[in-house]
C-alpha distance (Angstrom), angle and dihedral (degrees) to the residues before:
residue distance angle dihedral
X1 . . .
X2 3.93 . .
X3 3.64 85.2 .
X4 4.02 86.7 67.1
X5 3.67 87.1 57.7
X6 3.90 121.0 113.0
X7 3.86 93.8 -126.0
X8 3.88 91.6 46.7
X9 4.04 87.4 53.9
X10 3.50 90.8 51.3
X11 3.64 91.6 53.9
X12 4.05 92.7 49.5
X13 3.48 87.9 50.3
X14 3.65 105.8 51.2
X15 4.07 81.7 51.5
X16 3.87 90.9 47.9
X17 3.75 80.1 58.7
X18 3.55 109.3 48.1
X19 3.56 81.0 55.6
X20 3.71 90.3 61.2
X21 3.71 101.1 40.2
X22 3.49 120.0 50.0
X23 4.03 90.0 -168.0
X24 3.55 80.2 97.1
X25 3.79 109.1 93.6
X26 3.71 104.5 -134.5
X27 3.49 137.2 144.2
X28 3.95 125.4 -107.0
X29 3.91 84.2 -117.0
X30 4.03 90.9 54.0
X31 3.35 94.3 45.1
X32 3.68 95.2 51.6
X33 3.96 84.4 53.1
X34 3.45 96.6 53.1
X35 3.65 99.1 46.2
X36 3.89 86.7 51.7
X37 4.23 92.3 52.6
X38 3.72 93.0 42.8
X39 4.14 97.6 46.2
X40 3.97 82.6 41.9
X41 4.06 91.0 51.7
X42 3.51 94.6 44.4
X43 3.51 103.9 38.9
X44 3.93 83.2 50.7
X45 3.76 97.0 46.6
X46 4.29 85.2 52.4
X47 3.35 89.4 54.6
X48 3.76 92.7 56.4
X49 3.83 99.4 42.4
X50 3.10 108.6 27.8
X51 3.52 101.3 -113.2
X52 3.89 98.2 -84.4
X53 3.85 110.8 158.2
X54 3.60 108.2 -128.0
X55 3.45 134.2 -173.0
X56 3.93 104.5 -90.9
X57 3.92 91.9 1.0
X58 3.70 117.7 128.9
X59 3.93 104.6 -95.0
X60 4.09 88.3 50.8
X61 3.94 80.2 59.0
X62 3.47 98.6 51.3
X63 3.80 94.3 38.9
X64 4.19 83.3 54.4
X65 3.47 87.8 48.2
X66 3.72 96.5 44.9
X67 3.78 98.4 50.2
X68 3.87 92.3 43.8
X69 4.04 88.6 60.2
X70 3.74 98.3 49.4
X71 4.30 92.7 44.9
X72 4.24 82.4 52.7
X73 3.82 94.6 37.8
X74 3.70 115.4 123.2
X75 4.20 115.9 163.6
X76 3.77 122.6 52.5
X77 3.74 91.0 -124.3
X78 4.01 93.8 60.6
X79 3.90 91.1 44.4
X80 3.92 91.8 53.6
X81 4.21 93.5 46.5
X82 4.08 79.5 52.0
X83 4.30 90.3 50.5
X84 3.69 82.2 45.1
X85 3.50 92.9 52.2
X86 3.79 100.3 43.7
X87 3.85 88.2 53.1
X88 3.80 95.4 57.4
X89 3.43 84.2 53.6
X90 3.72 109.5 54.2
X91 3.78 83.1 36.6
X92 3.92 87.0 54.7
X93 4.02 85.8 52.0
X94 3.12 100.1 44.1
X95 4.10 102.6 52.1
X96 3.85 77.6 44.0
X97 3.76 96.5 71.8
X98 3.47 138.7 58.2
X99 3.60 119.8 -76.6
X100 4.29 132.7 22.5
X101 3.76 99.0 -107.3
X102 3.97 123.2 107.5
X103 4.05 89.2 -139.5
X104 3.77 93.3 72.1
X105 4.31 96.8 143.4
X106 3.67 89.5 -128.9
X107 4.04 97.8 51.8
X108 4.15 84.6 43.0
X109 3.71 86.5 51.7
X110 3.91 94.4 46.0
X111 3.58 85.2 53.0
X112 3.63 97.3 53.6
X113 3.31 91.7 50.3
X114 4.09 93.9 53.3
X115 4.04 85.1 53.7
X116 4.28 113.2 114.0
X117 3.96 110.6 -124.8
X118 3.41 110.9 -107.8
X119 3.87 116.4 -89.7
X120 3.36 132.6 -133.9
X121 3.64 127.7 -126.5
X122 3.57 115.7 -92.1
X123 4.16 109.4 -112.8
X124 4.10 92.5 -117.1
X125 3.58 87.1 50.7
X126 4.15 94.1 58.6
X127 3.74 89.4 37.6
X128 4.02 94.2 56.8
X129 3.92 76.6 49.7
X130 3.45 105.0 61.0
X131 3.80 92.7 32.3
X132 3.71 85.0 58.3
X133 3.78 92.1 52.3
X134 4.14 94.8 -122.9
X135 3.83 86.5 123.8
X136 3.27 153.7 45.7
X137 3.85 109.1 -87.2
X138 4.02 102.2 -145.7
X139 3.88 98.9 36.3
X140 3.62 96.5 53.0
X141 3.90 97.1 35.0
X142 4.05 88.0 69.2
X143 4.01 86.4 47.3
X144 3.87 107.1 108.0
X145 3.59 121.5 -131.5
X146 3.68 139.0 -129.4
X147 4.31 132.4 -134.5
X148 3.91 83.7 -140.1
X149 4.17 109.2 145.2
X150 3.62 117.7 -127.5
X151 4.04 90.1 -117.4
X152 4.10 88.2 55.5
X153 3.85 87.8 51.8
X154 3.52 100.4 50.4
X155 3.74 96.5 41.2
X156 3.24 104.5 44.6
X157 4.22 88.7 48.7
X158 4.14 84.6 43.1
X159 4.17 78.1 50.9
X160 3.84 97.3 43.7
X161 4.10 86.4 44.4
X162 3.84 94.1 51.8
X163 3.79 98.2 50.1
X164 3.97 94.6 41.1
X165 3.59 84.5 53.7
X166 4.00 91.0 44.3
X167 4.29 85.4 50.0
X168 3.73 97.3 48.9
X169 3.42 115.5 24.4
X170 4.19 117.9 67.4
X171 3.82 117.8 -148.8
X172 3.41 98.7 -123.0
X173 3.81 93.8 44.4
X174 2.88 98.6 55.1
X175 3.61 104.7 122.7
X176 3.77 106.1 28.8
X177 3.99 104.9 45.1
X178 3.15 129.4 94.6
X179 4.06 120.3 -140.1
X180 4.14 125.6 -115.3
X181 3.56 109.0 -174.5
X182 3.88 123.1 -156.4
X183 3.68 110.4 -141.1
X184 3.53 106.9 -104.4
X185 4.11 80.2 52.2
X186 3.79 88.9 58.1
X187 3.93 94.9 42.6
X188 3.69 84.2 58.5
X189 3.82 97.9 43.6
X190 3.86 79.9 49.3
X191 4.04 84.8 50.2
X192 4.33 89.3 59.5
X193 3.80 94.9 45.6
X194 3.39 83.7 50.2
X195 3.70 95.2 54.9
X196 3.96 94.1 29.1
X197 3.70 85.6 70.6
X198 4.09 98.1 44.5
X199 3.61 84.3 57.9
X200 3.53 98.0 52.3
X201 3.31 91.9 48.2
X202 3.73 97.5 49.2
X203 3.50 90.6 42.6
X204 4.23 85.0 62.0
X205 4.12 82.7 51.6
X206 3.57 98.9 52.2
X207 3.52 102.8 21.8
X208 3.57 86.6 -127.4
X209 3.48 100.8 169.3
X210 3.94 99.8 68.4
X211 3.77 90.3 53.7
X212 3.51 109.3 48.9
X213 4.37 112.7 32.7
X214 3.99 90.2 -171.5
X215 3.58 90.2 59.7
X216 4.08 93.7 48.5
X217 3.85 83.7 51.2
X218 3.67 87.0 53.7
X219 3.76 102.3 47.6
X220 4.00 81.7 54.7
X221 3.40 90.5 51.4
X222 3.27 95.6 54.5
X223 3.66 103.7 43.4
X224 3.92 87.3 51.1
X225 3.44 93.9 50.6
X226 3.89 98.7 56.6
X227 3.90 90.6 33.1
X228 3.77 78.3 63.8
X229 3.42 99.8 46.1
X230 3.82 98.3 46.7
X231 3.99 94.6 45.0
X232 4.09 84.3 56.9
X233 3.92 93.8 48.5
X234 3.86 120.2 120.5
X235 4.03 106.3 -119.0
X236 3.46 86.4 -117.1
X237 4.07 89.1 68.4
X238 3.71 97.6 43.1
X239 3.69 93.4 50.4
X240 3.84 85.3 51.4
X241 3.63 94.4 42.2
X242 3.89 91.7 51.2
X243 3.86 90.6 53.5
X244 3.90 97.1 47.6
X245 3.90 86.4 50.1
X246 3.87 85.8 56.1
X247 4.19 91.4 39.7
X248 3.93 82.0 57.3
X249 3.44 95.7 42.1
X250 3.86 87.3 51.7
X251 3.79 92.4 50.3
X252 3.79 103.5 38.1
X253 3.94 118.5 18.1
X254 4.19 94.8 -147.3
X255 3.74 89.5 65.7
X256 3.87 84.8 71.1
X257 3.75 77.8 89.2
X258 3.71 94.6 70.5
X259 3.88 101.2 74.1
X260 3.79 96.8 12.8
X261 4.06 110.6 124.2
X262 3.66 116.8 -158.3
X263 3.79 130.6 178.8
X264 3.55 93.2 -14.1
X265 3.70 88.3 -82.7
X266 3.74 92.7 132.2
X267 3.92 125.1 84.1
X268 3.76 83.5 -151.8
X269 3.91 104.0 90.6
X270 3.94 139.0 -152.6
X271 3.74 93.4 -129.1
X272 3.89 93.9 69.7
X273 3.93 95.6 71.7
X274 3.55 131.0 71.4
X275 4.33 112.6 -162.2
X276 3.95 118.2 -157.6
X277 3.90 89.3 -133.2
X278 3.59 94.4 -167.5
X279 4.14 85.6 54.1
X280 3.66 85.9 52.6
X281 4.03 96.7 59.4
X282 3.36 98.7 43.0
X283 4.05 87.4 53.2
X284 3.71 98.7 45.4
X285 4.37 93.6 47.4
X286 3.21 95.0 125.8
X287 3.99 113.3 52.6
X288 3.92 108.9 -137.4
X289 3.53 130.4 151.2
X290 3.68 89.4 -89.3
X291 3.64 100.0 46.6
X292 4.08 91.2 51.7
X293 3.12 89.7 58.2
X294 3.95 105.7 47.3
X295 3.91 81.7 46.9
X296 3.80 93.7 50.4
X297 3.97 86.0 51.7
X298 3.94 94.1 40.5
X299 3.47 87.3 54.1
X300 3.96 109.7 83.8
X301 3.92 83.9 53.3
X302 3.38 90.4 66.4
X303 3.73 126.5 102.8
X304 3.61 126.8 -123.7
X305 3.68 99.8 -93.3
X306 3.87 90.5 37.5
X307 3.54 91.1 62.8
X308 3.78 98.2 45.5
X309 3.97 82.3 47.8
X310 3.59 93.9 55.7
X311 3.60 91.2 39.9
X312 3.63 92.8 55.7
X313 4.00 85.0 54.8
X314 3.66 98.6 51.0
X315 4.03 89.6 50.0
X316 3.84 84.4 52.8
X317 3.37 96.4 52.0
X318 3.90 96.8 44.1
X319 4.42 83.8 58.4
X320 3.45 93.0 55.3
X321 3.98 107.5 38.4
X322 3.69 143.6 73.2
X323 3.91 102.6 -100.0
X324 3.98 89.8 -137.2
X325 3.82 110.4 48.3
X326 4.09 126.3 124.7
X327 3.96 91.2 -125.4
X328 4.31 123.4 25.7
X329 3.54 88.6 -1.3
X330 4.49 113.8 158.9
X331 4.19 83.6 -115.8
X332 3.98 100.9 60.0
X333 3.89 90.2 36.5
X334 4.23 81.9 59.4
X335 3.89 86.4 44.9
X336 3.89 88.6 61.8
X337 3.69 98.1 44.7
X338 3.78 94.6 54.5
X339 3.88 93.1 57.5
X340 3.82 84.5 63.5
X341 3.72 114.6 16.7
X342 3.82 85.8 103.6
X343 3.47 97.4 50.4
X344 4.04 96.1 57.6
X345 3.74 84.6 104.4
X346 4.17 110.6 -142.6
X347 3.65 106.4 42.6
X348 3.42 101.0 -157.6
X349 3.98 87.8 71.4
X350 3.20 97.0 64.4
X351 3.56 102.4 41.2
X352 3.96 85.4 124.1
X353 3.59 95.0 57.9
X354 4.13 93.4 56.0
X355 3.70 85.6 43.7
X356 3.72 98.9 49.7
X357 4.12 100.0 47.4
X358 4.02 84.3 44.1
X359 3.77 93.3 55.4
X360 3.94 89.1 36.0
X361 4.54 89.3 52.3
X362 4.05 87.8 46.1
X363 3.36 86.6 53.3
X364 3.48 98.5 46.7
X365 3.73 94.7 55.8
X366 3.84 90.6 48.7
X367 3.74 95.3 56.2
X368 4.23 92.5 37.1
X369 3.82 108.4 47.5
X370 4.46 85.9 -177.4
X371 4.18 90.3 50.5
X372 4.01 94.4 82.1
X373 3.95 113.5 55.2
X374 3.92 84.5 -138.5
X375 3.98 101.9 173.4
X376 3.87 102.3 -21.7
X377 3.96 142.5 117.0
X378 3.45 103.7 -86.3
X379 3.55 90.3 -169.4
X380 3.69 90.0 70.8
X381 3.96 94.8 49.9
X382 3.71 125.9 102.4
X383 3.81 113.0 -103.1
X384 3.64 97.7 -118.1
X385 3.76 94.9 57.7
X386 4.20 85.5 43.8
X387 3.87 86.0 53.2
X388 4.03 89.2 45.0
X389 3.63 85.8 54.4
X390 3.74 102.3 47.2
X391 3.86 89.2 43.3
X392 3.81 83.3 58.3
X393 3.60 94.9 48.5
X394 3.72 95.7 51.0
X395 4.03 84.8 52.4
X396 3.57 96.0 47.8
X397 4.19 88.4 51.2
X398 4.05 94.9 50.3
X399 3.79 89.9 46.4
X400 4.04 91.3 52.6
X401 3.79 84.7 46.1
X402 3.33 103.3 47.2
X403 4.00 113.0 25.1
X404 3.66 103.0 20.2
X405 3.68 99.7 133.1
X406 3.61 78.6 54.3
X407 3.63 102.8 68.8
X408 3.38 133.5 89.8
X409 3.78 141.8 -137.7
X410 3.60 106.3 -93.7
X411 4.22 82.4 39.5
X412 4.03 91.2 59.5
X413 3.56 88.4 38.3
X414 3.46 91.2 60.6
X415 3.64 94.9 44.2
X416 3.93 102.8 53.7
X417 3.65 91.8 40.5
X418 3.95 82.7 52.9
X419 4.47 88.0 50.2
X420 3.84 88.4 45.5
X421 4.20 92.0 51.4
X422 3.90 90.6 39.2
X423 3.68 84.2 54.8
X424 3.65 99.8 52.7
X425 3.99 91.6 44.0
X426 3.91 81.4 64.4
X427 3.62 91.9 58.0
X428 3.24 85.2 48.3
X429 3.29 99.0 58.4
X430 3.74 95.5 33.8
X431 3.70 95.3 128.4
X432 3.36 102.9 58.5
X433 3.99 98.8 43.0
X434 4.07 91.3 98.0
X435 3.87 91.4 55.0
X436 3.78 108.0 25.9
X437 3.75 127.4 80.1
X438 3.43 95.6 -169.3
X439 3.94 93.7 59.1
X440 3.88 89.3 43.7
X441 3.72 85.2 52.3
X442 3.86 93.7 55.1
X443 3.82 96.9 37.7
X444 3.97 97.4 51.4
X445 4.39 80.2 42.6
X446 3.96 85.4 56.7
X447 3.68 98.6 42.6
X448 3.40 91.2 51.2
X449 3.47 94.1 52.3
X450 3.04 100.6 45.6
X451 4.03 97.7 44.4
X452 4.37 80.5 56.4
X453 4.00 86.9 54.5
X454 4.25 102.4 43.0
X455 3.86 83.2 37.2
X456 3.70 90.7 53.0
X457 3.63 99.5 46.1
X458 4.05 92.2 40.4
X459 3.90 83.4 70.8
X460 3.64 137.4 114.3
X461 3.47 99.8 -115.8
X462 3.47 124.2 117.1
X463 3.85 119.8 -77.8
X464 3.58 88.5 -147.6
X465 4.15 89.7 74.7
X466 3.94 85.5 61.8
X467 3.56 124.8 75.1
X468 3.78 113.0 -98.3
X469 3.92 114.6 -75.7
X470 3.30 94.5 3.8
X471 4.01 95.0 125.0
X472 4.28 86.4 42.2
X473 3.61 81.0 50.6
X474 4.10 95.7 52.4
X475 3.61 98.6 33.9
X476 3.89 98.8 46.3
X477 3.75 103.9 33.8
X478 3.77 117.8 11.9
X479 3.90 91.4 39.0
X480 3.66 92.3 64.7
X481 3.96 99.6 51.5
X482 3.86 90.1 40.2
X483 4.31 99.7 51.9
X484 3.79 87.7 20.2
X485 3.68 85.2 72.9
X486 4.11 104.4 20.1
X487 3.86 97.5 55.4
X488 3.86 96.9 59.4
X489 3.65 86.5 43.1
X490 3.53 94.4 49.9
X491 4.51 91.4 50.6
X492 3.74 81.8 53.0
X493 2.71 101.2 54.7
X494 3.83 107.8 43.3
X495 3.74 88.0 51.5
X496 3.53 96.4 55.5
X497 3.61 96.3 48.1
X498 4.12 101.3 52.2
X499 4.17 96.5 131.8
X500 4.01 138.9 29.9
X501 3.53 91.2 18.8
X502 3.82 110.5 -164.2
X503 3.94 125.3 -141.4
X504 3.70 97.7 -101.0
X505 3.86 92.5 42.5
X506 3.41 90.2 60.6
X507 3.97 96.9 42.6
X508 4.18 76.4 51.9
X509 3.44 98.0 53.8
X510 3.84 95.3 37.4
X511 3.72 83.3 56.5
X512 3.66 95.6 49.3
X513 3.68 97.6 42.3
X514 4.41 88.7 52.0
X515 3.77 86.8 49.7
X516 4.01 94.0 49.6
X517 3.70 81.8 47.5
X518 3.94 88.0 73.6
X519 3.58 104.1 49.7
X520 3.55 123.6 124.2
X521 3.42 117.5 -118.5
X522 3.86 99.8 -118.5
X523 3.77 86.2 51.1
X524 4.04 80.6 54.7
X525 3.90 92.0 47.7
X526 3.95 89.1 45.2
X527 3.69 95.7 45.6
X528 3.66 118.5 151.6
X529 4.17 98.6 -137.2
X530 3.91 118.0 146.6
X531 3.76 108.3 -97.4
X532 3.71 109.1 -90.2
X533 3.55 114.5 -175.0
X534 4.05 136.1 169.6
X535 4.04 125.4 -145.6
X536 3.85 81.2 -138.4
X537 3.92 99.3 51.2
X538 3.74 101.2 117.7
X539 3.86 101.3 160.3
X540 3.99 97.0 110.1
X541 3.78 95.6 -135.2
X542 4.04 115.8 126.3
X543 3.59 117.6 -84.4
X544 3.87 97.8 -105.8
X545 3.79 89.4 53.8
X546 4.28 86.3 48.7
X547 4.09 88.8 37.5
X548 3.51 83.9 57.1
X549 4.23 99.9 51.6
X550 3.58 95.3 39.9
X551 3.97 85.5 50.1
X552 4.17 97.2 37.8
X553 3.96 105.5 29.1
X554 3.89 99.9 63.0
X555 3.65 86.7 50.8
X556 4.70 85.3 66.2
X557 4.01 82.4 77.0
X558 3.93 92.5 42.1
X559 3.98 108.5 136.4
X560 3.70 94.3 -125.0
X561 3.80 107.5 77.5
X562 4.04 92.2 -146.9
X563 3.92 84.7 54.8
X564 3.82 90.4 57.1
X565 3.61 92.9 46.3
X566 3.76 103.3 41.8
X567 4.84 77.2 50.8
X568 3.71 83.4 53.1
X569 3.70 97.9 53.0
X570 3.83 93.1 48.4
X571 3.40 97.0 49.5
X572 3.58 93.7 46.9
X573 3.50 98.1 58.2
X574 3.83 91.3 61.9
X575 3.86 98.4 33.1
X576 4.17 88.9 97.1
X577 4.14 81.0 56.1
X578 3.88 99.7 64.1
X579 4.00 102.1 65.7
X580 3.18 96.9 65.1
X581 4.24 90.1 59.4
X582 3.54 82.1 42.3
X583 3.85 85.3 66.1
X584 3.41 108.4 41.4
X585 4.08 89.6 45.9
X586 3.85 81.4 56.1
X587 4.00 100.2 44.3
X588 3.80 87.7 46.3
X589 3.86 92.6 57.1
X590 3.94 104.8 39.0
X591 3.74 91.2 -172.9
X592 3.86 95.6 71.9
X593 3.52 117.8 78.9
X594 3.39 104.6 179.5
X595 3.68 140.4 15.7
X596 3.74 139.2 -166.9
X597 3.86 133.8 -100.2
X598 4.08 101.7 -101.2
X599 3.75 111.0 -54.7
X600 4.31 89.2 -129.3
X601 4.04 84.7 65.6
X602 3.87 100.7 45.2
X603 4.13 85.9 52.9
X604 3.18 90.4 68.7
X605 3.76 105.9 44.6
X606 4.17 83.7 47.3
X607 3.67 86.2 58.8
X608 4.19 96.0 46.9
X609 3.52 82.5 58.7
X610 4.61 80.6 108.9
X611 4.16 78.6 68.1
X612 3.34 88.2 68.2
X613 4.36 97.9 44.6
X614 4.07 81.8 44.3
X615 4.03 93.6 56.1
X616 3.73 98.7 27.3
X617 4.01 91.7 106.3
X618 3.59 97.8 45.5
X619 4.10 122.5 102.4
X620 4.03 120.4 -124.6
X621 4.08 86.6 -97.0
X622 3.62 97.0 57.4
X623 3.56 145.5 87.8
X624 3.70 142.7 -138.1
X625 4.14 110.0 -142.5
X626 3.48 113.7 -144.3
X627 3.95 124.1 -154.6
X628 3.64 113.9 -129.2
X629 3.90 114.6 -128.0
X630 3.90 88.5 34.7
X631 3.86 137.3 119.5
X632 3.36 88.0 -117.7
X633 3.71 100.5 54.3
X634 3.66 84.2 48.0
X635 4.23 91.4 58.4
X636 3.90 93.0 37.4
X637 4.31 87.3 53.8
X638 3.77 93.3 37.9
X639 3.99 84.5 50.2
X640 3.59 103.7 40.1
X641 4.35 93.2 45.0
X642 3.63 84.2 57.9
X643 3.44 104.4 52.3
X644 4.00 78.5 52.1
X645 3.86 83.6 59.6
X646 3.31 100.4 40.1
X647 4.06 95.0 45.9
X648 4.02 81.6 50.5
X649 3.83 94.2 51.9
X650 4.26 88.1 50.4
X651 4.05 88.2 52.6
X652 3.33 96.6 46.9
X653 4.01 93.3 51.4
X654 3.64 129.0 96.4
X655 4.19 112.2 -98.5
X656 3.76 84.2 -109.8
């Protein structure tokens, strides 16, 4: 009975925590002795009461004291002392009470109690979301966001993963039994996915993984973990889990992120879930925010004919509705059909469906002058007409990928009159792209758009499947107001962002540095850059050709590898253009001989000189690996594209 006493529980506790916490300075002997008095106390204390948890009694404490260590954890080492920990103690209650079973009701309560509440994406997390175009713009916009650290995310889902595992799945059953999950079982499994994909996806923000190793061995661990668990579950529990993921999805548009598979980065595949389609419909009848977006996550579990089904319904619906309307408007019909318009398998069936919603959007914009933000600040527009827009943009990108040998005049018309005015809303809104996710949103949209379109008609297929002048068109009027406007946008912005580069910066300069990939080389030669021009600049070529290296080349050692890349395409393009300055400079002034390569170029290969300290000690047969993400990757690229250059400049020089 002194064991019941306040003091006594104090005691057990303070143990129970040493146990946990190994800030506590204590021998391997004393720790050994604790964990033997505290296990003894509790175990003892079960046996007396039952193991109720009771408002103040001792296993509330330790749960308390429990979940407080795993939201604060930090290290891998500290997190598995706390598993450790927690083990010994439902082991403790359960050899304390009657019976040999694990699903004694008061060690299945004890564990539900020792569970972390569920938490909520953090708001940078959904932003680098929608700016990536993985979901639904409107729905997730209104989804509040949380301060939660990346550590606290993982661990607590590593946590969560661990004990559902410990709950459901017996030692020495391991590999035979199947897995029935009680709802509040599958709300928390739903909980992990949940957080298994915010951590991927913050882990593609921070490029997390190449910093810390511990927490790359935890993301594994995780993903095996509930791989694991959802390969053993009953098809009774999947088909449940599935349609609690869609429930959430319904209720609060970040929990999308719970069954949502992208890239193939997830151990957790498609092929495990079976969807009652015709459920599905009847469900989703009336097109709200919600409903979009439970279809748009329903969708890749879908088969084939399913998806052209549903596709055929959302085409339907955009013909007969008001494209702007909170519920079945034309807008969030669109929204649906772009999660699976590439998945409809052969394209040529369903030909009608691209042609339709095209038809159906040019008609839109005829009848609703305000749809299309055509040359405006889009940081003044209301979000559902910025959604309608994006949703649009995403449309007009899959059809020039997928049908454009389809398309007719007016139809390309239409769409590079539609890049052109998406551009100049940009430049519109140029001063609040640093600060406004909405803007990033809708310039990454229309640089990916319009990278799809210049990429498509930069091709090798035959002009004769375009509509006559269509490529004179593009390359002699469109072009111009397109990079005219993009390449100064894309110098700015690359030099303003050098450091702590955020997730949507980086989807914005990624986007910027794609779309600077496809300009034309006269549109490079004619660029519109503010003169930038050095007292030391001694090359002879004409100051747009200089204004253009001293804007371009410093970008090669940029710390964003698309930056360097989208620098490298630009200044290839032109490199053929500089001999022949070269030349003159040299016939005009007799007494030089010879001259140097441009001065911009040689910078850089002074300052990859370290490459050479960093490889000195290897043999002719070996390699130096390079970490991704890393200064040093950055130097080795920066070095090695202008070599590239710099080899290009030689070939393209007279033999003199």
């Amino acid at each position: 009975n002194c064991l019941l006493l306040p003091s006594a529980e104090d005691l057990l506790i303070t143990l129970f925590t040493i146990s946990l916490d190994d800030t506590y300075k204590v021998s391997d002997e004393t720790l050994s002795e604790s964990e033997l008095v505290w296990t003894t106390g509790i175990g003892s204390i079960v046996r007396q009461t039952g193991g109720l948890i009771k408002d103040g009694g001792l296993l509330q404490k330790a749960v308390r004291v429990v979940k407080d260590k795993v939201i604060s954890v930090q290290q891998i080492q500290i997190f598995d002392r706390i598993i450790q920990t927690v083990d010994k103690l439902l082991t403790v209650v359960k050899e304390s009470l009657p019976g040999d079973r694990g699903d004694n009701p008061i060690v299945s309560n004890l564990v539900q109690n020792l569970y972390i509440q569920e938490m909520v994406a953090p708001r940078k997390v959904l932003d680098y979301l929608i700016t990536k175009g993985d979901v639904s713009y409107l729905s997730m916009n209104q989804t509040l966001g949380s301060d939660a650290s990346f550590s606290q995310i993982l661990y607590s889902a590593l946590y969560n993963a661990r004990l559902l595992c410990w709950s459901v799945v017996k030692p020495d059953e391991q590999k035979t039994r199947s897995v029935e999950l009680d709802p509040k079982q599958i709300k928390l499994l739903l909980s992990v996915l949940h957080s298994m994909n915010i951590v991927n996806q913050w882990k593609d923000i921070n490029n997390i993984v190449h910093v810390n190793l511990s927490l790359s061995q935890c993301i594994t661990t995780l993903e095996t973990l509930v791989s694991t668990l959802i390969q053993k579950l009953t098809e009774n529990s999947k088909k449940y889990l599935l349609t609690a993921a869609l429930d959430s999805a319904a209720e609060k548009g970040s929990w999308c992120l719970a069954l949502q598979v992208t890239n193939g980065s997830y151990t957790v595949k498609i092929h495990v879930f079976t969807l009652d389609f015709k459920f599905l419909v009847d469900r989703c009848s009336e097109l709200d925010e919600s409903k979009v977006q439970v279809l748009q996550v329903a969708a890749p579990y879908l088969t084939t004919d399913n998806k052209h089904t549903l596709a055929e319904i959302m085409v339907a619906r955009m013909m007969s509705a008001e494209p702007i309307f909170p519920v079945n408007g034309g807008i969030q019909a669109l929204a649906v059909l772009n999660s699976i318009v590439t998945e409809l398998g052969e394209i040529e069936s369903c030909r009608d469906l691209f042609e339709a919603s095209m038809s159906q959007i040019m008609t839109w914009k005829e009848d609703k002058d305000d749809l299309l933000l055509y040359s405006s600040d889009v940081g003044q527009s209301r979000s559902d007409i910025i959604f309608a827009n994006i949703e649009i943009m995403k449309f007009l990108q899959q059809t020039v990928n997928l049908v454009s040998i389809y398309l007719t005049d007016k139809e390309w018309d239409f769409i590079m009159c539609s890049v052109v005015s998406f551009v100049q809303s940009i430049e519109e809104s140029v001063e609040r792209l640093p600060t406004s996710v909405e803007v990033q949103i809708f310039t990454c949209t229309t640089c990916r758009l319009l990278t799809t379109v210049a990429s498509c008609l930069q091709t090798d297929v035959e002009k004769a499947v375009f509509p006559p002048n269509l490529l004179t068109e593009w390359n002699e009027f469109f072009s111009e107001g397109i990079f005219g406007a993009l390449l100064p946008l894309f110098v700015k912005t690359a030099d303003n962002h050098t450091e702590s580069i955020t997730g949507q910066i980086y989807l914005l300069l990624k986007s910027l540095s794609m779309s600077v990939c496809q300009c034309p080389k006269q549109q490079v030669l004619d660029h519109k850059l503010a003169a930038y021009l050095k007292a030391d600049d001694s090359s002879g070529l004409p100051n747009s050709l200089q204004t253009l290296l001293n804007h371009v080349c410093p970008l090669l050692s940029h710390d964003v590898r698309e930056v360097q890349l989208g620098a490298f395409h630009l200044l290839y393009s032109i490199i053929p253009e500089l001999p022949q300055y070269e030349k003159e400079s040299k016939d005009s002034t007799e007494e030089e001989v010879s001259r140097c390569p441009p001065q911009q170029l040689m910078t850089i290969l002074v300052d990859g000189s370290k490459l050479e300290v960093m490889s000195s000690s290897l043999n002719v047969d070996q390699y130096l690996k390079i970490s991704p993400f890393t200064d040093d990757y950055t130097l080795a690229l920066s070095y090695l594209l202008t070599w590239r250059l710099l080899l290009y400049f030689f070939k393209s020089s007279t033999a003199e």
